[in-house]
C-alpha positions as CSV (number, residue, x, y, z in Angstrom):
1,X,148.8,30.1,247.0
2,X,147.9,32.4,244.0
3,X,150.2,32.2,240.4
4,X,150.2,35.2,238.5
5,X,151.1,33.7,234.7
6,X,151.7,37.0,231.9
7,X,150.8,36.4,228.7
8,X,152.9,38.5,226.2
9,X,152.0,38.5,221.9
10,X,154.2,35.6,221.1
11,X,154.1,33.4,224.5
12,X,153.4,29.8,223.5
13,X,153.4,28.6,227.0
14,X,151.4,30.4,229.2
15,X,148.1,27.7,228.6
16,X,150.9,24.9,229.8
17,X,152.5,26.9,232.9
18,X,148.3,27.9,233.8
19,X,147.0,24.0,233.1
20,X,150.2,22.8,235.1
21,X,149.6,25.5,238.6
22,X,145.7,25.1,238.0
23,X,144.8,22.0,237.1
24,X,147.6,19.5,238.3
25,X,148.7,21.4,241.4
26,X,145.3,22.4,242.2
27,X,146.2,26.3,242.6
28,X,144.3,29.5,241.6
29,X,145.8,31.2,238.7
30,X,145.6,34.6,237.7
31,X,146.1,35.5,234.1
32,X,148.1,38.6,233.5
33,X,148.0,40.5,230.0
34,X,151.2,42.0,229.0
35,X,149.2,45.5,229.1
36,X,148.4,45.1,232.6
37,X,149.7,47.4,235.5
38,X,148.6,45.7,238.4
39,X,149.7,41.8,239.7
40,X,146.0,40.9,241.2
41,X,147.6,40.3,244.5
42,X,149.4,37.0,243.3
43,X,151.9,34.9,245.3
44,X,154.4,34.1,242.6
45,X,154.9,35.5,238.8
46,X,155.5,33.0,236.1
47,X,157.0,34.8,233.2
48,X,156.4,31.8,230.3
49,X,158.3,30.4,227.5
50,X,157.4,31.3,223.7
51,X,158.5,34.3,221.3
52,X,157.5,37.4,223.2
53,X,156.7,40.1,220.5
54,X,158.0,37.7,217.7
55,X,161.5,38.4,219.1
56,X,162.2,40.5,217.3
57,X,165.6,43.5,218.6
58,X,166.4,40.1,220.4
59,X,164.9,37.7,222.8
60,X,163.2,39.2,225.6
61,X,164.3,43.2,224.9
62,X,160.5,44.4,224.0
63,X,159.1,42.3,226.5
64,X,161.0,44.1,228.9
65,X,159.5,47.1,228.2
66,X,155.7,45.9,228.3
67,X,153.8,47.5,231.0
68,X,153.1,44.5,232.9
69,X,157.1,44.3,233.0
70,X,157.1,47.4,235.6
71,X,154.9,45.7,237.7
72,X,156.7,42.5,238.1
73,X,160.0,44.3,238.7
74,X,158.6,46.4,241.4
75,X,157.4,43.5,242.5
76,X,160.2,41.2,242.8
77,X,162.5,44.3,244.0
78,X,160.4,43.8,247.1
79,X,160.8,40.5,247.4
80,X,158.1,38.9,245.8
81,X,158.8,35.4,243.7
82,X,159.5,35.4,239.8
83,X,160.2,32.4,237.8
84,X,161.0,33.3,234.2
85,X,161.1,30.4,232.0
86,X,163.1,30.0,228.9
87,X,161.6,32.9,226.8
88,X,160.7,34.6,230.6
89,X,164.2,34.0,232.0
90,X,165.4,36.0,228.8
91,X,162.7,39.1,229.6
92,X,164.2,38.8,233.2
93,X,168.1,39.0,231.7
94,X,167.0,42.0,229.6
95,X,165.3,43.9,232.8
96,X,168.2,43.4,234.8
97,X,166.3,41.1,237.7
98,X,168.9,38.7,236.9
99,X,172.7,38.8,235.4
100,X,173.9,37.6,232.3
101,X,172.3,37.4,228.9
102,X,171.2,34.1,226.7
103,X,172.6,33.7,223.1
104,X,172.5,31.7,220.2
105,X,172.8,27.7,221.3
106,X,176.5,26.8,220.2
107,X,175.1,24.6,217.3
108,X,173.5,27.3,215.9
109,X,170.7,25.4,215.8
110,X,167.1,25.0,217.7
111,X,167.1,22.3,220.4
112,X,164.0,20.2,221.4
113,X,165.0,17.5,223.5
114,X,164.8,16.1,227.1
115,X,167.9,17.1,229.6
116,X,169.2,16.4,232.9
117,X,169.3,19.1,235.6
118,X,171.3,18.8,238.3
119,X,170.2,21.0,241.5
120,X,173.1,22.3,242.8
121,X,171.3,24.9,245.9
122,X,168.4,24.0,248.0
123,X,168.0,27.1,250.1
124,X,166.1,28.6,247.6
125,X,162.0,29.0,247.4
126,X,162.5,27.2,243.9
127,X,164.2,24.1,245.3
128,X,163.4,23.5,248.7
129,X,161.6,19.8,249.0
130,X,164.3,19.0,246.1
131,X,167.4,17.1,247.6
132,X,171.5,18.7,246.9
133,X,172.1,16.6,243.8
134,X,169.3,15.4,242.5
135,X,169.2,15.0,239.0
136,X,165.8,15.9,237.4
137,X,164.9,15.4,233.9
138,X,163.3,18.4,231.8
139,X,162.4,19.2,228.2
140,X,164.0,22.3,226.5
141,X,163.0,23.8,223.7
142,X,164.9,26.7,222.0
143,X,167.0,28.7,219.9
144,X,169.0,31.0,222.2
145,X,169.3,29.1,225.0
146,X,173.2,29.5,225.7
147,X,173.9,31.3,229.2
148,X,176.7,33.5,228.9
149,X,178.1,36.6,231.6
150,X,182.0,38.4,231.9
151,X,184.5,36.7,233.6
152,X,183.5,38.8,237.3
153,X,180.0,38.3,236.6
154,X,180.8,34.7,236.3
155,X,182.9,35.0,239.5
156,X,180.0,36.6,241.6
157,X,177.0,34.6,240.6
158,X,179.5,31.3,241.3
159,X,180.8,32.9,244.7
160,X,177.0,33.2,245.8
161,X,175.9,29.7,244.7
162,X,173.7,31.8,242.9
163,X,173.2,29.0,239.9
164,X,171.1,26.8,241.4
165,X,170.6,24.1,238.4
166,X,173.6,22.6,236.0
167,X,173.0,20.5,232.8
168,X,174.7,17.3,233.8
169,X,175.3,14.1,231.6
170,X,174.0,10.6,232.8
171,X,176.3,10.7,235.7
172,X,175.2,13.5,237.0
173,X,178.3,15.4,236.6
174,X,178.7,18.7,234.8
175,X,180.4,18.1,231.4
176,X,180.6,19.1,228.3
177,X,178.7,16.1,226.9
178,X,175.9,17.0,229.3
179,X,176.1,20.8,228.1
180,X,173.3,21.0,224.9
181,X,173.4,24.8,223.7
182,X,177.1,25.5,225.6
183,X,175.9,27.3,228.3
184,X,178.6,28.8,230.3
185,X,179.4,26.5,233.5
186,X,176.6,24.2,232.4
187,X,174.2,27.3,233.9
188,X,170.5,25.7,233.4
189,X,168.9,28.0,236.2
190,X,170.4,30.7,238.3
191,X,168.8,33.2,240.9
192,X,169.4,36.5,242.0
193,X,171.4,37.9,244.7
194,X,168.4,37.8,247.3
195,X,166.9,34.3,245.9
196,X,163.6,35.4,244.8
197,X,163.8,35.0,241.2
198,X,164.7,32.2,239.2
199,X,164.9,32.6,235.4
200,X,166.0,28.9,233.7
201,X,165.3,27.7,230.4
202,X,164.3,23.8,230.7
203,X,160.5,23.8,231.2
204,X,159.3,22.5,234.4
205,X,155.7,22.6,233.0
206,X,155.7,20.3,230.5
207,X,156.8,17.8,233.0
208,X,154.3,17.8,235.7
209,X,152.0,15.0,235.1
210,X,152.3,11.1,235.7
211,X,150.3,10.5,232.6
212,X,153.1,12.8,230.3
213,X,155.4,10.5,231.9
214,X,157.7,12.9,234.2
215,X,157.0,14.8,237.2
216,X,160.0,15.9,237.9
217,X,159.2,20.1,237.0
218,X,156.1,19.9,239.4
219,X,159.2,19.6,242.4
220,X,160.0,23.0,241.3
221,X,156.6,24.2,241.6
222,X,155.7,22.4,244.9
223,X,158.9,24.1,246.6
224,X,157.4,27.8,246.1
225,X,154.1,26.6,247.0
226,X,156.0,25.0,250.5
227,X,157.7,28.4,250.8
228,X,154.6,30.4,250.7
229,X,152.6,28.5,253.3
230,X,155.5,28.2,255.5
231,X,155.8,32.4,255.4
232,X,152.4,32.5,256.4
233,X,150.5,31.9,252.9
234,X,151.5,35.9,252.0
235,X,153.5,37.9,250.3
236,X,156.7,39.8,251.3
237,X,155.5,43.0,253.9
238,X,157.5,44.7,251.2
239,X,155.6,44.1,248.2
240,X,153.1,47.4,248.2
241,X,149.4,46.6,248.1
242,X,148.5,48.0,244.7
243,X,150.9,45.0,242.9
């Protein structure tokens, strides 16, 4: 199993998401430069939280157009995995891998707290050793963390169980009092159409680690790596050799 983690100008968490694959999970991990055309071969793409090009336009919209960015796209059109977090789940908004767009939090205010995530699909390569229901607990950390899409959009992504994790309150239900930045539908994480990339904004890499007290993210990350070795330890037929 082989992480690809991009570092863009601006990512604060590519050290965390790279010490978290590396040394808790044990994994190799490839560092990608946001300059880079090629993928090294990896298995999955982590496209890390931070302030990608100061954020400036908005979140996520220069990112998008880093070379590296055309890579990861070709990429996950042909199956391969991409988990955006936070800042990355905004760069994979703006580049179209995933519907929808992530606005100011509702208070208007940044949020750095600890949340409850509910997983709401299992048949995903992002949630597979997690159980229907669960509730995980996960830092977040942002400004412009409030998931929002049109009414069909809304409709669709619903329709194909496409959100696959729901900020929930202590009972594990999705209310309003669970909901920090007002998220439509209490939408933490959703995936695409074909399940291969997940963009969410709680960060599954700062809780990985009995000694930082939660392990709850690492499930995330031990469900791609279970997907992987049960398709054989490679990547999609699909994914051309040069990525």
């Amino acid at each position: 199993m082989r992480w690809g983690v991009v570092t863009f100008p601006g990512s604060l968490d590519d050290q965390d998401a790279a010490y978290a694959l590396g040394s808790v999970l044990g994994d190799p991990v490839i560092r990608l430069w946001h300059k880079d055309r090629t993928l090294d071969g990896v298995d999955c793409v982590i496209l890390p939280g931070g302030f990608s090009y100061g954020d400036y336009l908005r979140p996520g919209a220069i990112a998008r157009l880093s070379p590296v960015m055309d890579s990861v796209i070709s990429f996950a059109q042909a199956g391969g995995l991409v988990i955006g977090i936070c800042n990355g789940f905004q760069i994979l908004c703006e580049s179209g891998l995933l519907p929808g767009a992530l606005i100011r939090n509702r208070s208007l205010s940044f949020l750095c707290t600890t949340v409850r995530i509910r997983v709401d699909e299992t048949d995903t390569p992002f949630t597979n050793v997690c159980a229907r229901g669960e509730v995980l607990s996960l830092p977040i950390k942002h400004g412009e963390g409030c998931f929002v899409a049109d009414a069909r959009t809304l409709q669709e992504i619903e329709e194909n169980r496409q959100v696959i994790l729901r900020y929930v309150d202590a009972a594990g239900r999705a209310t309003d009092e669970g909901n920090p930045n007002g998220s439509l539908n209490n939408i933490a994480g959703i995936v695409n159409a074909t399940r291969n990339v997940l963009g969410l904004m709680p960060h599954p890499e700062h809780a990985c680690e009995r000694l930082l007290g939660n392990e709850d993210g690492a499930r995330l990350f031990r469900s791609v790596k279970a997907a992987v070795i049960e398709g054989g330890g490679s990547r999609p037929a699909s994914v051309p050799p040069g990525l």
